[in-house]
N, C-alpha and C positions, 0 to 999 in steps of 0.2 A: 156525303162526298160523291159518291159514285150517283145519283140525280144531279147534280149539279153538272158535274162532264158529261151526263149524256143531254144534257140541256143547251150544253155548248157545242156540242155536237151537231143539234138539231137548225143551230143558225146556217150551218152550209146546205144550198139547195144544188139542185140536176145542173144551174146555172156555173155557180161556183164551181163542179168539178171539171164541165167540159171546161175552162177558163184557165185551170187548171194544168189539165191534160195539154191544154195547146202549150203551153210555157213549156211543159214537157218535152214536148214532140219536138220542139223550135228548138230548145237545151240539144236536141241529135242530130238536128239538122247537118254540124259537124264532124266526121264520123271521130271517134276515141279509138286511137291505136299509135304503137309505137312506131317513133321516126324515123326511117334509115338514112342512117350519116352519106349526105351529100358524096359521091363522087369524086376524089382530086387526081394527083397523079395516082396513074398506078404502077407500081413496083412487085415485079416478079422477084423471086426467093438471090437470084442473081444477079441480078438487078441489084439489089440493097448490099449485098456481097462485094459487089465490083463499087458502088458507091463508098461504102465503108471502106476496101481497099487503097481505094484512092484518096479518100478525103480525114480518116479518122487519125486523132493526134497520136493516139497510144499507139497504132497501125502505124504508124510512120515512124515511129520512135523503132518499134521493133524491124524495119524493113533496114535502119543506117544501122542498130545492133548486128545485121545480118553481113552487112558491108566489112564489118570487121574482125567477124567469128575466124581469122585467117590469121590474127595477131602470134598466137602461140606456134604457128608453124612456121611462121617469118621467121621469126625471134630465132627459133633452132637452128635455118635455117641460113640466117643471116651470119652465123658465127663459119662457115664454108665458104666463104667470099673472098675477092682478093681485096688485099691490102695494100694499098701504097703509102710509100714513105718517104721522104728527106728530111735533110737535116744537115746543117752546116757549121762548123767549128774557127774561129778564128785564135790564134795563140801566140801569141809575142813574148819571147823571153829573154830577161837583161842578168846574166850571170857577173858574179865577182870577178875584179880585173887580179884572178890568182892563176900560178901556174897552171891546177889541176883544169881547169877550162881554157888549157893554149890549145887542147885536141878538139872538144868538143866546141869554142865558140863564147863568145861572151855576149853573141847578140843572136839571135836562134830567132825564124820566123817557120810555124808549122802551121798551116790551113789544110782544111778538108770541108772537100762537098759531098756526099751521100745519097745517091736514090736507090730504091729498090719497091722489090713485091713480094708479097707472103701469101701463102693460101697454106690452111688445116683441110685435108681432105677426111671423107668420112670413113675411109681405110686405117686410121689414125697416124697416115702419113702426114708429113709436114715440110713446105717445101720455100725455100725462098733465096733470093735473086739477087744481089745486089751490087751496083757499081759505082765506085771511089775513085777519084781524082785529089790528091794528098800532096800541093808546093813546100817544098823542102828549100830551107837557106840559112846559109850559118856563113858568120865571117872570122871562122878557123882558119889560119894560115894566111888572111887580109890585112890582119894589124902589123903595128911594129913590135907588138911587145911577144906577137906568136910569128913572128921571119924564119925563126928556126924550122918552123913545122909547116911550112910553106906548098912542100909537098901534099898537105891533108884540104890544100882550097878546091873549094870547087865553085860554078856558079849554081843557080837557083834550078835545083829540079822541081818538074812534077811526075809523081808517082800514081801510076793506077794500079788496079785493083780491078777485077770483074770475079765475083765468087758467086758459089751453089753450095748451099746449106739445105742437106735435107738429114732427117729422121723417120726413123718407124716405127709403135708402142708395140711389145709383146707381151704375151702374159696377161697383165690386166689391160682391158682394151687390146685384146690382141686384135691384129689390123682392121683396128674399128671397130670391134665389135660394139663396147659400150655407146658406144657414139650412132650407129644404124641403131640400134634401140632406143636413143632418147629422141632421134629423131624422129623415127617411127611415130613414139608416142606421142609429140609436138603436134604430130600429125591430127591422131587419134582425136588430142584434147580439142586442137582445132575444129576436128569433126563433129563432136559431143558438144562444143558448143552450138552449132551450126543447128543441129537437131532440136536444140533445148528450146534457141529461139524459134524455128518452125514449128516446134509444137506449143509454144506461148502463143505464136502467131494463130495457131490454129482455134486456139480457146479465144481470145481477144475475137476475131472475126464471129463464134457464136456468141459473144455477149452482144458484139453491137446488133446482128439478128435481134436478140432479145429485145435490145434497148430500141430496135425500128418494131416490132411487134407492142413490145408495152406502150408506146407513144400511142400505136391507133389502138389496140386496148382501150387504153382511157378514153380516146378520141371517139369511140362506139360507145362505151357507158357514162360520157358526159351526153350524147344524142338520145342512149335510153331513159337517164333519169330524167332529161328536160323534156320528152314525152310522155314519161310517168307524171313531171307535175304538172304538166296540161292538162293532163288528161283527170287529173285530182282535182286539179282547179275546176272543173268542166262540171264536173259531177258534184263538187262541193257550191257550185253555183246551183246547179240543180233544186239540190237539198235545201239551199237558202232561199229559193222560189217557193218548191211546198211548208219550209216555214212561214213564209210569210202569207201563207193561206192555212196556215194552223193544221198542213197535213203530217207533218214530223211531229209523232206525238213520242218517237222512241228516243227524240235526241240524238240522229246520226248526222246532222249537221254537226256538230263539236267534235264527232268523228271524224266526219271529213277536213275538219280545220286542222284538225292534232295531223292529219293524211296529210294535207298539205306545207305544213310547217316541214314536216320530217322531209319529205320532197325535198323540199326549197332548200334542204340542211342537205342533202344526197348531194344538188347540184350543184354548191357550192364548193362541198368538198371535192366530188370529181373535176369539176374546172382549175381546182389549185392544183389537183394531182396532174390533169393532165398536161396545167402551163409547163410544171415541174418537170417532169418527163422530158416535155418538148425541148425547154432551157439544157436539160442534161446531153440529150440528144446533140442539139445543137454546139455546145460546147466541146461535146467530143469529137464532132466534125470539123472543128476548130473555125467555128461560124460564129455570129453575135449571139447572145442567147437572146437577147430581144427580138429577134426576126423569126416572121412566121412562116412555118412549114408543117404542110399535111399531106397526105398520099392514105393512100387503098391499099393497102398491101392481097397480095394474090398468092394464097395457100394453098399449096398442094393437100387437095380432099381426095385424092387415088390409094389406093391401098399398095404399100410398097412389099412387097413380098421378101423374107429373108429366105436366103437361100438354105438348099435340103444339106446339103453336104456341111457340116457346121467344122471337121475336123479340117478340111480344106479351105475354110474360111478364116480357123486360127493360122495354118500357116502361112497366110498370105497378108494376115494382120501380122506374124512375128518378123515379117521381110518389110514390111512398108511402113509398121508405124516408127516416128520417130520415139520415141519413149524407149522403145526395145532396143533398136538400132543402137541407140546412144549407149544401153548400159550394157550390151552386148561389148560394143568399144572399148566401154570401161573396163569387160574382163581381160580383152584383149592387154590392155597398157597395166592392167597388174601383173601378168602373167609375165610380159617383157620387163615389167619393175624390179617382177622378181629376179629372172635371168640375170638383170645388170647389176642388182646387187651383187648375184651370189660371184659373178666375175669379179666385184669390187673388195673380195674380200683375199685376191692376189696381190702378188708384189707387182708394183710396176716397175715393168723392164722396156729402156730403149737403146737402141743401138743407131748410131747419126755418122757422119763425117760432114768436112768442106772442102773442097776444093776451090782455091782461089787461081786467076790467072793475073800473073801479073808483067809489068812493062814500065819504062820510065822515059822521058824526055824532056829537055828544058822547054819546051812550048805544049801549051791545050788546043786543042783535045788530039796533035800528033803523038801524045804519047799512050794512046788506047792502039795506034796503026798497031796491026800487025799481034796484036795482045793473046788473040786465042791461039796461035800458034806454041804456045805451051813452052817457050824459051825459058822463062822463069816463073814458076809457081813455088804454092805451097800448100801442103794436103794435110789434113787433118781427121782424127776417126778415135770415137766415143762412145762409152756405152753410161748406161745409168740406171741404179738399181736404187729402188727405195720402198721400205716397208715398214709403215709403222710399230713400233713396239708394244703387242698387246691387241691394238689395230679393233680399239669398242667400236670406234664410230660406224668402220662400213659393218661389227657386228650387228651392230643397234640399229643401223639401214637395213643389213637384211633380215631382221624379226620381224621390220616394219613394213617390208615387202612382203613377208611371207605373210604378215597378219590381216594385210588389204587386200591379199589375190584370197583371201578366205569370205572377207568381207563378200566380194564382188562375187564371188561364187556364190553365195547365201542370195545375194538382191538378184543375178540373172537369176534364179531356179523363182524367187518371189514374184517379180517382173514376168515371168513366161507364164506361173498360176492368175496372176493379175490382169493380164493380158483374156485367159481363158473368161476369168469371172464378168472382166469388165463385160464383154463379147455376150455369155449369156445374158447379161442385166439389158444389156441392150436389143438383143434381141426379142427380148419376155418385154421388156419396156415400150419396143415398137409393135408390136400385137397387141397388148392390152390399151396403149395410147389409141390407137386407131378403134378397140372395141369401143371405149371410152367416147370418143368421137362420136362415132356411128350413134351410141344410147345417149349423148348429149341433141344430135340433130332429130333422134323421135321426139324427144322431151321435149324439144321448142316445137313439133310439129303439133304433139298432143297438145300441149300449152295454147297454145293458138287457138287450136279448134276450144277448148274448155274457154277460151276466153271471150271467142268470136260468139259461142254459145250463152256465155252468163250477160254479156253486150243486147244480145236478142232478147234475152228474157227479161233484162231490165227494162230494156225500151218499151215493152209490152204489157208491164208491170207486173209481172211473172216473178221478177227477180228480185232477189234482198242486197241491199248494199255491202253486207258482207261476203256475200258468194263472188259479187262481179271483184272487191278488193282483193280476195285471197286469186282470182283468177287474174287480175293486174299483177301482183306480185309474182305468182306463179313464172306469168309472160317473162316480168323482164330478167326473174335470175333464169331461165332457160336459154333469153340471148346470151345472157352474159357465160352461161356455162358453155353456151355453144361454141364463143369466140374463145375460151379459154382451152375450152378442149385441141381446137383446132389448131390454137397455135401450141401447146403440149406435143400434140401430135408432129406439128413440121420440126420442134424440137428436137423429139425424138429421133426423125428421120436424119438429122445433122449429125446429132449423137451416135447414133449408128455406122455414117461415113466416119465419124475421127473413130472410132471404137477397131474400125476394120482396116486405118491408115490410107483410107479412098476418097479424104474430105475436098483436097486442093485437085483432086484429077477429076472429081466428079463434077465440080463445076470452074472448070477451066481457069485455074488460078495457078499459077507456076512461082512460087516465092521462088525456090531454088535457084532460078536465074539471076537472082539477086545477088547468090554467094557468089565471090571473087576465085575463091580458094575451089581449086580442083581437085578434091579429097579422091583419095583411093582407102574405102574402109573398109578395106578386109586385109590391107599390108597388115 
């Protein structure tokens, strides 16, 4: 056996290898190294910010939910408003041709017009207006069969009417009490929504970051795989040169095919992830997912320094973020829940009168002349006490009051620890991200040189095809760790603005102006 191979051996002459070598040297002529993905737009961190602001669906859904975070304040609201009214009566009555109707009439004609206005004020006063115009006609004392009572005819009047009806609640709702506090909390709920969807909004804006970062993600490791199988290809051509001069006696030709196949399988995959991305992308900018777009994005590699004072940093996160804000509110509207209960568990007492002015004349509207001059009235005054027997329900209201200002007590104290934790995670988070960084960008620097170095020695024939392969590989998971890191790192830096309630001021982003509702959250 082993005469034989060195017999086969001995057919290649000095001719053969320089012949050889040249194939070689021509195989380098091109140099082998990774491709850096082409140049497109390039988008700063604000830039994609302000882009997503403007254009992304879920972003726009939350901007019109922001438009109407005001609804529960309306509503309370709305019930303090004036009221108008009318309303008009026609009445025709045909009595029996008997005695007992010779006084009253056997044909009676009584219309009435009505307008007025009402307003509930939040004093739980109650007030309202209103003026009546009432044609009066009867043909008592017109017939023959009532001539006797002739005396009792008259012609057609109309009667007015201008009266004030007002009330006052005491006792339960005493002047409005219960009513300033539902109000208030109308308020409150208003506000609490207002905050919920700002901080929706604020996590929606870092995902689509993400979703503009994972796009060129893939958009850089579909450029490194299809430089990895160049550059496989390159060298598995090589390999198939010194086979076919019978210099591959180890068989890394089938190495470099199996090399190449898995490539080919890398690039493929990466091109469907990164169509995929893009289509998503695009979709949520509410764009065709068929249409192409690419951009550079531009990461902040500075080191953002957290600040020393960390106790000064919580309190300025438990004043700005919304999270806190809102369930701070919360306590607030249990605490006034409770209050209104425990008043709801009085009698309600009101005390009212009317005063009407009134006047008459056969012609409209001469018979309002003169009407407030007080010639003839009629005054009226009421009180009204009511308490239910036993009275579970406002019991049962206020256990339920007292048992949600306990609630709310438990979540702000959890809320304010939460606040602290989040604060440290993210500050520990943005230090180690950024170390993470920094030993991501040696590693592609070492990586390089070990690779630029096993490139030299192969071309020199110095080198084994597996030192340059593990140095290929090396290279491109070092880009890929690099661009991962880097974008972890501007993560982080995001994370750290919503953590400390400074996301929307830090890069010029103002949703607030969006709300309609002029909250006051500390009533």
């Amino acid at each position: 056996m082993f005469p034989k191979q060195m017999n086969e051996m001995k057919i290649f002459t000095p001719t053969h290898w320089r012949m050889a070598m040249a194939f070689l040297l021509f195989g380098f002529i091109m140099p082998i190294s990774a491709k850096e993905p082409a140049p497109t737009t390039s988008l700063r961190m604000d830039d994609i910010l302000k882009m997503a602001w403007d254009n992304q669906v879920s972003l726009q859904t939350l901007k019109l939910q922001l438009k109407t975070t005001n609804y529960e304040w309306e509503k309370a609201n709305g019930a303090y408003a004036w009221t108008a009214e009318a309303k008009g009566t026609a009445k025709n009555t045909t009595n029996f041709n008997l005695p007992q109707y010779a006084i009253q009439g056997t044909r009676i004609t009584d219309n009435s017009l009505q307008a007025g206005i009402n307003k509930k004020f939040n004093t739980g006063t109650s007030l309202g207006i209103a003026v009546i115009d009432n044609r009066f006609e009867t043909n008592a004392g017109k017939t023959q069969s009532s001539s006797g009572f002739s005396s009792f005819a008259q012609p057609s009047y109309h009667f007015a009417t201008v009266g004030i009806n007002i009330s006052q609640d005491l006792l339960k709702n005493f002047f409005g009490y219960q009513d300033r506090l539902k109000l208030a909390s109308a308020r409150r709920s208003s506000s609490i929504q207002r905050l919920n969807t700002l901080d929706s909004l604020s996590k929606s804006l870092v995902n689509s970051l993400i979703e503009f970062w994972n796009l060129s993600l893939a958009e850089e490791v579909l450029e490194t795989n299809t430089s990895l199988l160049g550059n496989a290809k390159l060298i598995r051509d090589i390999y198939s040169k010194k086979a076919n001069f019978g210099f591959d006696t180890t068989g890394d030709i089938h190495q470099w095919n199996s090399i190449v196949l898995s490539a080919t399988s890398a690039v493929k995959n990466s091109e469907l992830e990164r169509n995929r991305n893009r289509r998503d992308l695009l979709t949520s900018l509410g764009k065709e997912p068929d249409g192409n777009f690419s951009f550079l994005p531009i990461l902040n590699e500075e080191k953002l320094e957290v600040t020393s004072n960390y106790e000064e940093e919580v309190l300025s996160a438990l004043e700005k973020r919304y999270d806190v804000r809102a369930s701070l509110l919360q306590l607030k509207n249990s605490e006034d829940n409770l209050k209104a209960a425990d008043n709801g568990l009085l009698p309600k007492f009101s005390v009212g009168g009317t005063y009407n002015f009134k006047n008459y004349d056969q012609q409209f509207p001469q018979d309002f002349y003169g009407i407030l001059g007080g010639r003839f009235n009629q005054n009226t005054a009421e009180f009204k006490l009511e308490y239910p027997l036993g009275n579970e329900i406002a019991e049962a209201e206020y256990k339920k009051a007292e048992s949600e200002k306990r609630q709310a007590q438990l979540e702000w104290t959890e809320t304010q620890n939460k606040v602290r934790a989040d604060l440290l995670s993210k500050r520990e988070n943005l230090t180690v991200s950024y170390e993470l960084f920094l030993e991501a960008k040696k590693n592609k620097q070492e990586s390089k040189l070990f690779y630029d170095k096993a490139l030299s020695a192969f071309r020199n024939g110095r080198g084994t095809s597996l030192v340059l392969k593990n140095a290929m590989d090396a290279y491109v998971r070092s880009q890929s760790n690099h661009s991962q890191s880097l974008i972890t790192y501007n993560i982080a830096i995001v994370q750290y603005e919503i953590s400390k309630g400074t996301f929307f001021e830090k890069y010029s982003l103002d949703p607030e102006q969006l709300s309609l509702l002029n909250t006051e959250e500390n009533q």
